[in-house]
C-alpha positions in Angstrom: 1.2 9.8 1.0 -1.6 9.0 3.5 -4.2 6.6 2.1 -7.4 8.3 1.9 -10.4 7.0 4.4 -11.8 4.3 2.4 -15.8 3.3 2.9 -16.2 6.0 5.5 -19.5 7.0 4.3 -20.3 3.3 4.0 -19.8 2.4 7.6 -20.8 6.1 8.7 -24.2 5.6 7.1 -24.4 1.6 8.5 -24.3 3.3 11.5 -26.9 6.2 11.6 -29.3 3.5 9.4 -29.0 1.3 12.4 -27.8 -1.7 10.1 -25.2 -3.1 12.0 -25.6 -6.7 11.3 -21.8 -7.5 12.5 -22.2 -5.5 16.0 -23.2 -8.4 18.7 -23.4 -6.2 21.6 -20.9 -7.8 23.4 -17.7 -9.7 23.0 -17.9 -12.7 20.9 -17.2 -16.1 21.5 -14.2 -16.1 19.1 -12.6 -13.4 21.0 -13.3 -15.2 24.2 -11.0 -18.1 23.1 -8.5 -15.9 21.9 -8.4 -14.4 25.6 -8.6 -17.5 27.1 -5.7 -19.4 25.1 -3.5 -17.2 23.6 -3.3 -13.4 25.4 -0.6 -12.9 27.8 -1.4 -12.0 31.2 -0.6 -8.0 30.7 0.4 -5.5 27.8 -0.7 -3.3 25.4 -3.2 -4.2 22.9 -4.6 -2.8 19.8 -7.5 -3.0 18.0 -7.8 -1.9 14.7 -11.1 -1.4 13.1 -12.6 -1.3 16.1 -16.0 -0.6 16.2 -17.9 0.1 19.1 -15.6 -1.7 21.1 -16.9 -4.1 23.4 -13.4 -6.1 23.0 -11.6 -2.9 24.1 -14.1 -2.6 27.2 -13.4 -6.0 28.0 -9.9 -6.0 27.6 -9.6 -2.6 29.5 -11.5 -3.8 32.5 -8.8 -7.0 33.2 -6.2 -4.6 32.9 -4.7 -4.5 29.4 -3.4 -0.9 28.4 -6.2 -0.4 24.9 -5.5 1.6 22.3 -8.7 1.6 20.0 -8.9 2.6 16.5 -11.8 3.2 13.9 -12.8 5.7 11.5 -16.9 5.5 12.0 -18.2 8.9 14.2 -20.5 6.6 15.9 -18.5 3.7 16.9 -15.8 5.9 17.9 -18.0 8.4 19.9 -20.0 5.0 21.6 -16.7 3.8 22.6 -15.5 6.9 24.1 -18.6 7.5 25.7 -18.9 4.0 27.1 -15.4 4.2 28.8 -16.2 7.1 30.6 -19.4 6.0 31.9 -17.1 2.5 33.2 -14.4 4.5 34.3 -11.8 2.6 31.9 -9.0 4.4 30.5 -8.8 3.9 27.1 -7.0 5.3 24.2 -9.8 5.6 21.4 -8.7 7.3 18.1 -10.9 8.4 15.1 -7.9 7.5 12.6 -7.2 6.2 9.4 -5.4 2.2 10.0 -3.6 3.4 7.3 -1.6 6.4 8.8 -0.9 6.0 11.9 1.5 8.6 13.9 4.9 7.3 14.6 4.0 6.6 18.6 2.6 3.7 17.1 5.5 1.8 16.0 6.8 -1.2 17.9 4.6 -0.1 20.3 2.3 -3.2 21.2 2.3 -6.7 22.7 -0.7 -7.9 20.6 -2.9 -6.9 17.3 -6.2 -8.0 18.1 -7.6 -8.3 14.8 -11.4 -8.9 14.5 -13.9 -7.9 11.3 -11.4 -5.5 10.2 -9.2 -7.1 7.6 -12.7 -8.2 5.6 -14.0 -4.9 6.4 -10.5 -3.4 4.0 -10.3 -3.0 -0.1 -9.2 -6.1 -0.5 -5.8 -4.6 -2.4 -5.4 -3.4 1.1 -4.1 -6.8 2.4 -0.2 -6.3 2.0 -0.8 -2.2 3.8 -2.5 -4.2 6.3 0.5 -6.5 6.9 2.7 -4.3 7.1 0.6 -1.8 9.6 0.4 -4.9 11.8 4.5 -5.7 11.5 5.1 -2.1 12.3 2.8 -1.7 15.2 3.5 -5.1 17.1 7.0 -5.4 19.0 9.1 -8.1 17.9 7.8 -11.6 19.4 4.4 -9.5 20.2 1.2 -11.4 18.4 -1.5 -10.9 15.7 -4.1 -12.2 17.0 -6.8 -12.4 15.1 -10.7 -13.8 14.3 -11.1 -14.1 10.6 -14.2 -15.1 8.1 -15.7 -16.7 4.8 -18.5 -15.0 3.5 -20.4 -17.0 0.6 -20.7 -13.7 -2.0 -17.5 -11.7 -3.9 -19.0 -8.4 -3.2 -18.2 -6.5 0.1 -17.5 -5.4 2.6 -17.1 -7.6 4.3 -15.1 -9.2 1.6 -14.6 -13.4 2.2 -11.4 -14.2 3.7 -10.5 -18.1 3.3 -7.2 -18.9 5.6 -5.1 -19.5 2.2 -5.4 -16.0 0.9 -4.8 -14.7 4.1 -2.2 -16.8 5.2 -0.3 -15.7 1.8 0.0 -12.2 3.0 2.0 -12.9 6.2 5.1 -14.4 4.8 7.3 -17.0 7.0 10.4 -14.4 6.7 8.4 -11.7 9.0 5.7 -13.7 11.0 5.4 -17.4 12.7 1.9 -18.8 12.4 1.0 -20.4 15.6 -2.2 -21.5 15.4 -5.0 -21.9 12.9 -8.4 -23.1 14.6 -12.1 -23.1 12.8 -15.1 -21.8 15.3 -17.3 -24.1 16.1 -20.2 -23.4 16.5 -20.3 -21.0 14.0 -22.1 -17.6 15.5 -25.1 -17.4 13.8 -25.4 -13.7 13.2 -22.1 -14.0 10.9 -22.8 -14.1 7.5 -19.9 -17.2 6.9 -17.7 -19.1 8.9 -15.2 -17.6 11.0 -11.5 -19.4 12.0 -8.8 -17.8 14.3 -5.2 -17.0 13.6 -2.5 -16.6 15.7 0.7 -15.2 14.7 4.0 -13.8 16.2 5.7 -11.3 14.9 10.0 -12.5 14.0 
C-alpha cells in the first residue's frame, strides 16, 4: 500500500507563509563539492525531495538527464516554471518518494540526496533506503549532503553520520566517503557532512 503524503500541509503552508529558511536561492556549497569530486561526467540523476530545484537547474544546464521529485505545489510548480523559462528539459514530478511508478527502478546513475532524508518521519529511514537501492543502478551512487540539527523536534529531524550510516548496511551499499563542511553555511540550522555511497 502506498504510503500516504506525509507533512504535505507542513511544507505546503512553509511555502505560501514564505518561511523557507532552508531555500538558499541557489545551489549550495555542499552540492558544489559533490559536483566537483564525486559526479561522473554524464547520466541520469535524481533528486528526491527536491524543492524548488536550483540543484536540478544546475545539473540540467551541464547536461545531466534530471528527474526531480517533491510533493510541495509551489516548489514543484517554481521548478517547472523555471525550466521552461531556461529552456532545460527536465523531468519534474509532484510524487510521493514513497511510491514511485515502476519506470523508476534501476533507472539512475546517481541519488542526489540533499535536506530530504531530515525532512522524512524519521521511521521513514529504512523506506528511504530502500527507495534509494531500488532507484540507483547497480554501481550507480547516493550521493548525498546530510545535517545535525541541535533540537529533537522536526522537520528537519537531526541526522548525525552514525544513525544514518546504520541504515545503509555493508551487504547493499559501499560507503566511499564521509567529509564534514567546512565552513558550515550559516543559514543551516546545524552542521552539515557529505556521504557518498555506491550502490553493490
Amino acid at each position: 500500500m502506498a504510503k500516504p503524503f506525509q507533512y504535505l500541509d507542513f511544507w505546503n503552508g512553509k511555502y505560501s507563509d514564505g518561511h523557507t529558511p532552508w531555500d538558499l536561492g541557489r545551489v549550495s556549497r555542499p552540492v558544489e563539492l559533490l559536483l566537483e569530486a564525486a559526479f561522473p561526467q554524464q547520466g541520469r540523476v535524481f533528486i528526491p525531495g527536491s524543492g524548488r530545484g536550483y540543484e536540478a537547474l544546475h545539473l540540467a544546464g551541464q547536461g545531466y538527464a534530471v528527474t526531480a521529485v517533491d510533493y510541495a505545489d509551489e516548489a514543484v510548480t517554481y521548478l517547472s516554471d523555471e525550466a521552461r523559462r531556461q529552456g532545460l528539459d527536465i523531468d519534474v514530478r509532484k510524487q510521493d518518494i514513497f511510491d514511485l511508478p515502476p519506470e523508476f527502478d534501476a533507472a539512475f546513475d546517481v541519488l542526489l540526496e540533499q535536506t530530504c532524508f531530515c525532512a522524512i518521519n524519521p521511521k521513514d529511514r529504512a523506506a528511504y533506503e530502500a527507495m534509494a537501492h531500488r532507484v540507483l543502478k547497480p554501481g550507480g551512487r547516493l550521493l548525498g549532503v546530510f545535517m545535525e540539527v541541535p533540537f529533537d523536534n522536526g522537520p528537519p529531524f537531526n541526522c548525525p553520520a552514525d544513525v544514518v550510516q546504520a541504515f545503509f548496511p555493508e551487504a547493499r551499499w559501499h560507503l566511499d566517503a564521509q567529509t564534514p563542511v567546512e565552513p558550515q553555511e550559516p543559514m543551516r540550522p546545524g552542521p552539515e557532512y557529505l556521504l557518498c555511497y555506491t550502490r553493490k
